[in-house]
C-alpha positions as CSV (number, residue, x, y, z in Angstrom):
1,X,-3.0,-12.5,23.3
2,X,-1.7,-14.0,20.1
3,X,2.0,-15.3,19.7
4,X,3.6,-13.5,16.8
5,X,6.8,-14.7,15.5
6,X,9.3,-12.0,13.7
7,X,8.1,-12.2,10.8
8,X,4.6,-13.1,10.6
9,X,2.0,-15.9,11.7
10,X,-1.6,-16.9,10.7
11,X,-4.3,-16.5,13.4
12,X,-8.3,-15.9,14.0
13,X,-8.9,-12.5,14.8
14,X,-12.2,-10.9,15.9
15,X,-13.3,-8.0,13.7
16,X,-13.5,-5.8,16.3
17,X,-9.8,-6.0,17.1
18,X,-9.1,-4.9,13.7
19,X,-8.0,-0.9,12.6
20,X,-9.7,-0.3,9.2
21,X,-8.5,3.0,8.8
22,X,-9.5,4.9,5.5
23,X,-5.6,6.2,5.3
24,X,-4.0,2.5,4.8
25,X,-7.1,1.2,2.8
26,X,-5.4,1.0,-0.9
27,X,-8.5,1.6,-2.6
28,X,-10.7,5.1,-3.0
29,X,-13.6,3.1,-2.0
30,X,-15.5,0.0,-1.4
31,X,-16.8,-1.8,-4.1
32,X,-20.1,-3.0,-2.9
33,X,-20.7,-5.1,-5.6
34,X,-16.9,-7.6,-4.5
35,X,-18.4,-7.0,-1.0
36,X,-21.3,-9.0,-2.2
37,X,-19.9,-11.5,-4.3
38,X,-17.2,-12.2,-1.4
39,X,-20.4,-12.9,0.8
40,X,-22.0,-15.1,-1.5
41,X,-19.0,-17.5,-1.9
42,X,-18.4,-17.2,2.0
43,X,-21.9,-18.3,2.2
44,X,-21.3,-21.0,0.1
45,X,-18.2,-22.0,2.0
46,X,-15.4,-20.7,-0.2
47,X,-12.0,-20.0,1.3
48,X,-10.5,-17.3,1.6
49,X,-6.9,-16.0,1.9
50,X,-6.1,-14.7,5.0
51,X,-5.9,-10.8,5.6
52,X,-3.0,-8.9,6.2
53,X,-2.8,-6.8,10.0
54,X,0.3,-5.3,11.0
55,X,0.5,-5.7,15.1
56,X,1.9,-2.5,16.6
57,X,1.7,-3.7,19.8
58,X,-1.4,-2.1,20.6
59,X,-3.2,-2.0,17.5
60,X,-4.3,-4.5,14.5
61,X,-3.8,-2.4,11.4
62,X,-5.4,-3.8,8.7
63,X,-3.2,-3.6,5.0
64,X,-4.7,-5.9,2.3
65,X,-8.1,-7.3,3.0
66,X,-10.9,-4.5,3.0
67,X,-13.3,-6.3,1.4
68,X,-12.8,-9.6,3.3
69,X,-13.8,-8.0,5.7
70,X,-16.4,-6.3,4.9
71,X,-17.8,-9.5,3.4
72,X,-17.7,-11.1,6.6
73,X,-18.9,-8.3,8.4
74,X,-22.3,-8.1,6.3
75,X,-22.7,-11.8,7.1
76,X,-22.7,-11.7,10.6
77,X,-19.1,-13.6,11.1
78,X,-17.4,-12.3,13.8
79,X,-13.9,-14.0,13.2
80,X,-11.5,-14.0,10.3
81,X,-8.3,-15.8,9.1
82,X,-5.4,-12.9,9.4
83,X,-2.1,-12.9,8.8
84,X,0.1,-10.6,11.4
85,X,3.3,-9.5,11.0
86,X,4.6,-6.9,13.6
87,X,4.6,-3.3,12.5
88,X,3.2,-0.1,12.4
89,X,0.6,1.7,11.0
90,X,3.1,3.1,8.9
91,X,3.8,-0.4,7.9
92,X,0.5,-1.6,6.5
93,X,0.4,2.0,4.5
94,X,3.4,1.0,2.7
95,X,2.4,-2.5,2.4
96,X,-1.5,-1.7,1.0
97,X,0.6,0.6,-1.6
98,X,1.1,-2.7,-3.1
99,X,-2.0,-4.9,-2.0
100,X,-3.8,-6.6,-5.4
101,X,-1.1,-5.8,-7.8
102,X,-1.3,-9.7,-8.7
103,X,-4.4,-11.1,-7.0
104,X,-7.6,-10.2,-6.3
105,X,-10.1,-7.7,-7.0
106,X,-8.5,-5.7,-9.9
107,X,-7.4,-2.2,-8.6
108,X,-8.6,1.0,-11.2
109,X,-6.2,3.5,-12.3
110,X,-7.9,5.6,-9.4
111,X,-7.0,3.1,-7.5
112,X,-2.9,3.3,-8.5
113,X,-3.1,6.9,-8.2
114,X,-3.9,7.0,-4.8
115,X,-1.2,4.7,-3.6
116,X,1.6,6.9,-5.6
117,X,0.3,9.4,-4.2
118,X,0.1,8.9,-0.7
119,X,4.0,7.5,-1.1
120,X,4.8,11.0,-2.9
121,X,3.1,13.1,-0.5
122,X,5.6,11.6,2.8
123,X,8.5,13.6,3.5
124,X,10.4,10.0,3.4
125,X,8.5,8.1,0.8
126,X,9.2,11.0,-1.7
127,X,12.7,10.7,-1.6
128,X,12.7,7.7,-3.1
129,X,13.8,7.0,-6.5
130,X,10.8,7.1,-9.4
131,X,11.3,3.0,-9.9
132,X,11.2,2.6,-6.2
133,X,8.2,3.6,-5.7
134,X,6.8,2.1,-9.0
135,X,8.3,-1.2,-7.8
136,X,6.2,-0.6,-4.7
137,X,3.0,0.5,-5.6
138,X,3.0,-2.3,-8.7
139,X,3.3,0.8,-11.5
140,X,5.1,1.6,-14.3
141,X,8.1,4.5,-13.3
142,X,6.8,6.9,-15.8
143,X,3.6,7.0,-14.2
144,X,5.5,7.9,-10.9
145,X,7.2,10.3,-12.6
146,X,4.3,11.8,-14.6
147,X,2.8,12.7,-11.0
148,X,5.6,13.4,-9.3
149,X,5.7,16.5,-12.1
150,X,1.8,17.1,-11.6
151,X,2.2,17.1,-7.7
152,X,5.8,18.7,-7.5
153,X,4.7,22.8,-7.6
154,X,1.6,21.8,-4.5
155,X,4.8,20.6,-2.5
156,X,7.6,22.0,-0.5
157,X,10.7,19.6,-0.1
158,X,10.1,18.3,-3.6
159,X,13.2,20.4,-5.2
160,X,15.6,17.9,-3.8
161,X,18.4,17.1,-5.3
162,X,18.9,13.0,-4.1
163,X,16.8,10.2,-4.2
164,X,16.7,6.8,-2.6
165,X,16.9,3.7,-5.2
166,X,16.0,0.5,-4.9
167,X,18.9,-0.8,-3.9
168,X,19.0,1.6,-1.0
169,X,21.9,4.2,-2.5
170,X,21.5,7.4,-2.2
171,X,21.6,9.7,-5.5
172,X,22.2,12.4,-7.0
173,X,19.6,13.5,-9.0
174,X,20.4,18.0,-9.7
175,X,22.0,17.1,-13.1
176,X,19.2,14.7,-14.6
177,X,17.7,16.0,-17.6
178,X,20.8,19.4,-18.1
179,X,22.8,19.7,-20.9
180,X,26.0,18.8,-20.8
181,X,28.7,21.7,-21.2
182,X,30.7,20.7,-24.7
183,X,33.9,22.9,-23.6
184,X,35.8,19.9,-25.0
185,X,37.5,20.2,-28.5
């Protein structure tokens, strides 16, 4: 059993405990050749940061770290540095939308759509503001918006006329983009 404080701790978890579920993971795929260069400098001794786990309770679910892992996976090391913060699955989904906007392995523009995606495909997710999810997913808010058009005629629910910002307000969104009536003289 580890102690977890409110808002997060850093521990040694075994691999085993960890969920590496292909939903949360950020990325479309593993890049074999980071897997391998990760392994090399973990031969060597190189540090790591730790990964991030959200702790449901039950389950580890692992947000930002697939290729640590998989690194020390292919080199027989059973135990890695993690940092858990309590939460759901649902949790490390939203957090892995914004996993290696500033460090790390480089994500591709595959890579960025998938995470805008996923957040525009969820009934709640979708309701937020353009630059809300941007902000999240460490994109520009045209490119939200850009698929948000492509997706919005594959989707019901996506006619709605509020959004969440960033600041939490709720708003209303139905006259965006209409012309204004000039009945004024």
């Amino acid at each position: 059993m580890y102690l977890i404080r409110s808002d997060s701790s850093i521990t040694n978890l075994d691999l085993s405990e960890i969920n590496l579920d292909e939903e949360v993971q950020p990325r479309k795929q593993t890049n074999q050749a980071v897997v391998q260069e990760y392994t090399g400098a973990m031969k060597l001794g190189a540090k790591f940061p730790p990964v991030t786990v959200f702790y449901d309770g039950a389950e580890y679910w692992l947000a930002d770290g697939f290729h640590r892992v998989r690194a020390k996976e292919s080199i027989g090391q059973p135990i890695i540095c993690a940092e858990v913060w309590l939460g759901s699955r649902r949790d490390a989904i939203l957090f892995s939308a914004g996993a290696n906007t500033i460090h790390g392995f480089q994500r591709t523009n595959e890579d960025k759509r998938r995470v805008v995606e996923r957040l525009l495909k969820d009934s709640e997710w979708n309701q937020w503001s353009d630059n809300a999810i941007a902000k999240k997913c460490g994109v520009s808010n045209t490119f939200v918006g850009k698929l948000r058009h492509q997706l919005s005629p594959t989707f019901n629910g996506w006619k709605s006329k509020t959004r969440r910002g960033i600041d939490g307000r709720v708003i209303n969104t139905h006259k965006i983009g209409q012309k204004r009536n000039s009945s004024r003289m």
